[in-house]
N, C-alpha and C positions, 0 to 999 in steps of 0.2 A: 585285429579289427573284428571279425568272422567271432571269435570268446566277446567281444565286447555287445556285439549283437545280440549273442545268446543268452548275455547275463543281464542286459535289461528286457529283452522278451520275457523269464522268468521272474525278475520284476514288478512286471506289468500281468503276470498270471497270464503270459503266452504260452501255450502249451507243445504248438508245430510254428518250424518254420519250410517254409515251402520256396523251393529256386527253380527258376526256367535254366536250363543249360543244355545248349546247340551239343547233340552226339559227336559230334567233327571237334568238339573245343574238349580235349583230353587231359588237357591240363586243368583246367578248370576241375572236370569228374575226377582226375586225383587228387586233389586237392580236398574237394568236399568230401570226399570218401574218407580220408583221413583223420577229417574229424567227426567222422561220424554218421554221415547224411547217406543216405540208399536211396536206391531207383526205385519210386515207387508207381510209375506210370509211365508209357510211351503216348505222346501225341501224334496223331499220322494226318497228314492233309495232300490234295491234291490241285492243281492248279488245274483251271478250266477255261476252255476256251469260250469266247460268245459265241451265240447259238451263229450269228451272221459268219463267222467261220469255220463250224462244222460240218458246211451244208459242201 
């Protein structure tokens, strides 16, 4: 399915394809590593609390 994506993105003169994948989901990153796909960025975020319960 993953070749069938990739052959109509070059089709369509798509050049990147780009995937969100949870660090904890390991099979998933071996998977896309396998065919091809690298880390090309970490997203980092943090949860905040309202200012009404920092105080």
């Amino acid at each position: 399915m993953l070749r069938t994506l990739e052959n109509l993105a070059v089709e369509k003169n798509i050049d990147t394809i780009e995937l969100a994948v949870h660090l904890t989901n390991t099979n998933a990153l071996s998977l896309y590593k396998k065919f091809g796909y690298a880390v090309r960025t970490y997203r980092m975020e943090k949860k905040l609390k309202p200012l009404s319960q920092n105080c």
